[in-house]
C-alpha positions in Angstrom: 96.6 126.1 98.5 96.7 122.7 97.3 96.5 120.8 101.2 93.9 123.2 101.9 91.6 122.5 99.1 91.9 118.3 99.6 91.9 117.1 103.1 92.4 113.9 104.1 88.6 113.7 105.9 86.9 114.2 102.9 88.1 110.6 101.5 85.7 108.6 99.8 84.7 105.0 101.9 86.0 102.1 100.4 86.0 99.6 102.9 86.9 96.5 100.7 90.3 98.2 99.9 91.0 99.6 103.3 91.1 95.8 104.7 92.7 94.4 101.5 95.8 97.1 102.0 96.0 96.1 105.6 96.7 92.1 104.8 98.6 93.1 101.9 100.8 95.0 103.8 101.5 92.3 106.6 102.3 89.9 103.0 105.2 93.0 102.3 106.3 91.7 105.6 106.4 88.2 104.7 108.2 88.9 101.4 111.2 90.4 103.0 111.1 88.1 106.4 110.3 84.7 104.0 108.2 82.6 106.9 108.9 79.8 104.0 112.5 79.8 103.9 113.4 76.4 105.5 110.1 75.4 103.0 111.8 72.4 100.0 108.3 71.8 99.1 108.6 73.2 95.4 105.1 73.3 94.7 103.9 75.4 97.8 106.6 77.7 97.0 105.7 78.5 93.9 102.2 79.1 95.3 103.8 81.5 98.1 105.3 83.7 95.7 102.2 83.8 93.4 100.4 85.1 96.2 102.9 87.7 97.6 103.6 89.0 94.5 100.3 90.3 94.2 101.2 93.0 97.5 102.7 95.7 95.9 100.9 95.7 92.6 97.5 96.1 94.8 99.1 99.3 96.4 99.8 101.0 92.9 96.4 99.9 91.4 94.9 101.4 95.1 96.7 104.6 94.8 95.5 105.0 91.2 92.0 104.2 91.7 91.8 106.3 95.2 92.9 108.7 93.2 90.7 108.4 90.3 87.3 108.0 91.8 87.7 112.5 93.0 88.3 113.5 89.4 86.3 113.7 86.6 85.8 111.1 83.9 88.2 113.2 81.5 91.1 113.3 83.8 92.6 116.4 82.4 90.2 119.2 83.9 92.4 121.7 86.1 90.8 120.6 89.3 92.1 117.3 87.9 95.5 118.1 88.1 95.8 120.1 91.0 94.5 116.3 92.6 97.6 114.5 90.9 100.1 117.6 91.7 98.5 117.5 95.7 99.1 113.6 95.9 102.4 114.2 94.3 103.2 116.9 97.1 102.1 114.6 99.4 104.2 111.1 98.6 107.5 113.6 97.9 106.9 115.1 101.4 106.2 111.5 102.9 109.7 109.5 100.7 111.5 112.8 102.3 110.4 111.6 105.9 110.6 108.1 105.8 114.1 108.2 104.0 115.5 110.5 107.1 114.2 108.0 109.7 115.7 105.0 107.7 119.0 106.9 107.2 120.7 105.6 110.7 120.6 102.2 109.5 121.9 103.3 106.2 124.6 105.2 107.8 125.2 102.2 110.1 125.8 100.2 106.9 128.5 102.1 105.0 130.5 102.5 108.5 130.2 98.7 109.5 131.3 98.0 106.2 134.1 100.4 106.4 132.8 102.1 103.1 134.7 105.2 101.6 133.2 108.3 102.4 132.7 109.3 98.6 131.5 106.1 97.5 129.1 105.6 100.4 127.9 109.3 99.5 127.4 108.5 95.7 125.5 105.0 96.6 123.2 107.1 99.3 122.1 109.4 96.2 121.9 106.8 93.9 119.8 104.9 96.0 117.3 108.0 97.1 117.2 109.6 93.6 117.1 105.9 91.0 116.1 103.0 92.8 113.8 104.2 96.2 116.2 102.1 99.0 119.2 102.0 100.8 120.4 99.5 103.5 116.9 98.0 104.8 114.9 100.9 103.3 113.3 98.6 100.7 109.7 99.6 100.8 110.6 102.8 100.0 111.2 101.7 96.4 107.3 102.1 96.3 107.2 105.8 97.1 110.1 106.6 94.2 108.3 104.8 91.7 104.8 106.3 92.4 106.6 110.2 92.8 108.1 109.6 89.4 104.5 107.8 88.2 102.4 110.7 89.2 105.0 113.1 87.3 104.3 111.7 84.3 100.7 111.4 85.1 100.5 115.5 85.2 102.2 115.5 81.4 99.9 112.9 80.3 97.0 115.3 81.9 98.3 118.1 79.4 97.9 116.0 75.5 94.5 115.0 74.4 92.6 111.7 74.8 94.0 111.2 78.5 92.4 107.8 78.7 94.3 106.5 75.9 97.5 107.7 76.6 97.5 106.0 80.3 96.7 103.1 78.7 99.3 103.5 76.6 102.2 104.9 79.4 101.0 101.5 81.3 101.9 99.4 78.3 105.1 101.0 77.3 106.4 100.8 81.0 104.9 97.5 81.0 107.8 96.5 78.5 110.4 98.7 79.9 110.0 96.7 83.1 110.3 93.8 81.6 113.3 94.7 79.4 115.3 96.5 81.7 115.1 93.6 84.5 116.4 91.1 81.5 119.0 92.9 80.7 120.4 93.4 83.8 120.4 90.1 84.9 121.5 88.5 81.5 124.9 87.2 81.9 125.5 85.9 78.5 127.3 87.8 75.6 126.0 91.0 75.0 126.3 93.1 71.5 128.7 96.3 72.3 125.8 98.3 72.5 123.9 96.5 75.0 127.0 95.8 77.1 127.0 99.3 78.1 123.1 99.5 77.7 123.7 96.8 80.8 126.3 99.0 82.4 123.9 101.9 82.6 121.4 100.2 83.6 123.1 99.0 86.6 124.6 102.0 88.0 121.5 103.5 87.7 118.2 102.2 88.3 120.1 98.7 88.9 116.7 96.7 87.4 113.7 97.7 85.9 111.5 97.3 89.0 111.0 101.5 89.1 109.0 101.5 86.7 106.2 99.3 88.3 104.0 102.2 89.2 104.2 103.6 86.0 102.7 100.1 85.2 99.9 100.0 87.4 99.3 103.4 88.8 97.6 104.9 84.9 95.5 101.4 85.4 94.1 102.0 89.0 93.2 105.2 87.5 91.0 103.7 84.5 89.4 101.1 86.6 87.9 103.8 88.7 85.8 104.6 85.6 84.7 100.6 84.6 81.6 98.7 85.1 81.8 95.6 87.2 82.1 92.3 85.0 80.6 90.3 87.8 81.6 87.0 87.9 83.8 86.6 84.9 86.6 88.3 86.8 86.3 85.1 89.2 86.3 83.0 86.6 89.5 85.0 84.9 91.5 85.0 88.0 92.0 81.3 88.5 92.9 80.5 85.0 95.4 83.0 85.4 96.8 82.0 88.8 96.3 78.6 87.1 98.4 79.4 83.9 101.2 81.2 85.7 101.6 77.9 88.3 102.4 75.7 85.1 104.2 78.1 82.9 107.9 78.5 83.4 108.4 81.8 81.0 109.6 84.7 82.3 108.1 86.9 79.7 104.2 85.6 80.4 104.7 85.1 83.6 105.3 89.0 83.8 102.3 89.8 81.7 100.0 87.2 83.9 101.4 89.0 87.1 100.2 92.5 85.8 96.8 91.1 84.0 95.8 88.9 87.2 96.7 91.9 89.4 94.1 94.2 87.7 91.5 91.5 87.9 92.2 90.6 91.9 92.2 94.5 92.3 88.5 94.3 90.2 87.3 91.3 92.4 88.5 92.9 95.9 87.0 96.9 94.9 83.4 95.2 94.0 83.0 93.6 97.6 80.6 95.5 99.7 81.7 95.8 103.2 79.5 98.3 105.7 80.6 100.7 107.3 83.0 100.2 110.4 85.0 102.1 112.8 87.7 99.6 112.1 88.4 100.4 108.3 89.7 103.7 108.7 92.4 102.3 111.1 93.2 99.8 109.0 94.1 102.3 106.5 96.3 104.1 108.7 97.9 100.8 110.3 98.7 99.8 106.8 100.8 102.1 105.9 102.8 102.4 109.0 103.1 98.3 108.7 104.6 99.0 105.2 107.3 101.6 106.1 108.0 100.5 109.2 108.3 96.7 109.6 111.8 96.8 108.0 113.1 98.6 111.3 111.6 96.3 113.7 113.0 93.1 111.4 116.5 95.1 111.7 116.3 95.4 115.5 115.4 91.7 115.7 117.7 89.9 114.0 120.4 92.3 114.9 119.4 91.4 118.4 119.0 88.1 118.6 121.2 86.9 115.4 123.6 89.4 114.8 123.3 88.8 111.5 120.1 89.2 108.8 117.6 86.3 109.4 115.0 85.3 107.5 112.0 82.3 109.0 108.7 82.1 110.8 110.1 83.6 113.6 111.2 87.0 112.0 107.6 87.6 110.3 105.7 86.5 113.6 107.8 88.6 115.6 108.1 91.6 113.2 104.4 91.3 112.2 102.9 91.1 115.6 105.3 94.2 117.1 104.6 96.3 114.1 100.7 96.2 114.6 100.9 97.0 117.9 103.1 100.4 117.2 100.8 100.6 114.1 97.8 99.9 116.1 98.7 102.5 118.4 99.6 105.2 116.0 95.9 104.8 114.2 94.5 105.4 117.4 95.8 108.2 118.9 95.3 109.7 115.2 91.6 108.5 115.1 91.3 110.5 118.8 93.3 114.1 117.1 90.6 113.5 114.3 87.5 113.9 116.5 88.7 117.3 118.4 
């Protein structure tokens, strides 16, 4: 029922994003290959990350607003739902997929390590079910948080004043993110309390970084419904990038990475691109960069290292083989499309 009543041909253009998602998915790339990593220059470093830490933010605020702009301005009509539960469906069916091709190299792991069978068993679920990765699966992460984002989505759907309360989900995880990451990585004396609060947290979801899509996800939707500010959001983003360069606190630096996000996300979705053939393979290519460049990086360095590498080498390499396959894959798509 629900595949059948929202195909993927019937998706609304939005050129501006499509491109945006294809370089921010070759900066995923360069996050977890670091091309800067023989880099002492302080300064350009802290630059680097400001700039890649804008990647996966952009893909929750895209899948909210993508989302968004096919329902009505209410969000809670039952055609409205049906929406969320079909693009819940269809991320489940996709984490499934993408978890069974990474599972070799997960497997490899626990048996080059000589892991215990039950321990390497309980790790595997607690990896698929709480944090979205195993060995080298990290971009999954992405798909786990947005499965359990969309979940709560279809609750908020169900109470009055939608638009408020995905306002408020995105504030309260906004905080939860925040604490949870602290606490896990505090290594001072804790209370009793929070000692095993820590403990939990560990085992389980290990940080608070899950939650990110529960962040960002209720926003993309709203900002489907705003006006554009026009050049204020310009003006708003480099104070911002300008703050978080000189501030050294963890706690704004969070809030700046989440406010600056939304306003990059604004700036990039009011650019008017026409319409191109190469857009809709962008789209496609982008995806396939993000779950599949960890593979290629695997083969590489295991190849020509033995060991995990990190450089200029292992993001030119890894970027330039995975748009190929990528490039490859969107067009023998594009081709089953027009039959």
């Amino acid at each position: 029922m629900l595949t059948n009543r929202f195909r993927e041909n019937n998706m609304i253009k939005q050129n501006s994003i499509d491109l945006a998602k294809f370089i921010m998915a070759l900066v995923v790339v360069a996050i977890h290959t670091n091309p800067l990593a023989n880099c002492s220059n302080q300064n350009v470093l802290i630059i680097y990350n400001q700039i890649v830490n804008f990647a996966v933010p952009f893909f929750f605020l895209s899948s909210g607003y993508l989302l968004s702009i096919r329902m009505t301005s209410t969000f809670d009509s039952d055609s409205d739902i049906l929406r969320v539960k079909y693009q819940l469906l269809k991320i489940i069916k996709m984490y499934i997929m993408w978890t069974l091709i990474y599972f070799p190299l997960a497997f490899y792991h626990y048996i080059s390590n000589k892991t215990v069978l039950w321990k390497a068993i309980l790790l595997y679920i607690r990896g698929i079910l709480f944090i979205g990765e195993n060995y080298s699966s990290w971009p999954l992460w992405y798909l786990l948080s947005t499965i359990y984002s969309l979940g709560i989505i279809i609750i908020m759907q169900k109470l009055p004043k939608v638009n408020r309360n995905l306002f408020i989900m995105s504030v309260i995880f906004s905080v939860l993110t925040l604490s949870f990451s602290i606490l896990s990585n505090y290594e001072g004396i804790l209370p009793p309390i929070l000692k095993t609060a820590r403990k939990i947290v560990i085992c389980s979801i290990a940080n608070g970084r899950i939650f990110w899509g529960a962040v960002y996800i209720p926003m993309g939707i709203l900002l489907a419904k705003k006006g554009d500010s026009k050049y204020l959001k310009y003006i708003i983003f480099i104070v911002c990038f300008l703050c978080d360069f000189f501030v050294k606190n963890s706690i704004i630096s969070h809030y700046l990475l989440i406010f600056n996000s939304i306003v990059l996300f604004e700036i990039i979705k009011s650019i008017k691109l026409n319409d191109k053939k190469i857009y809709p393979i962008l789209r496609r290519m982008s995806i396939i960069i993000y779950l599949l460049h960890m593979y290629i990086w695997n083969f590489y360095y295991k190849i020509f290292y033995g060991e995990k590498h990190y450089g200029m080498d292992s993001f030119i390499v890894t970027s330039a083989v995975v748009i190929i396959l990528s490039f490859s894959y969107s067009l023998t798509k594009e081709k089953s499309l027009m039959k």
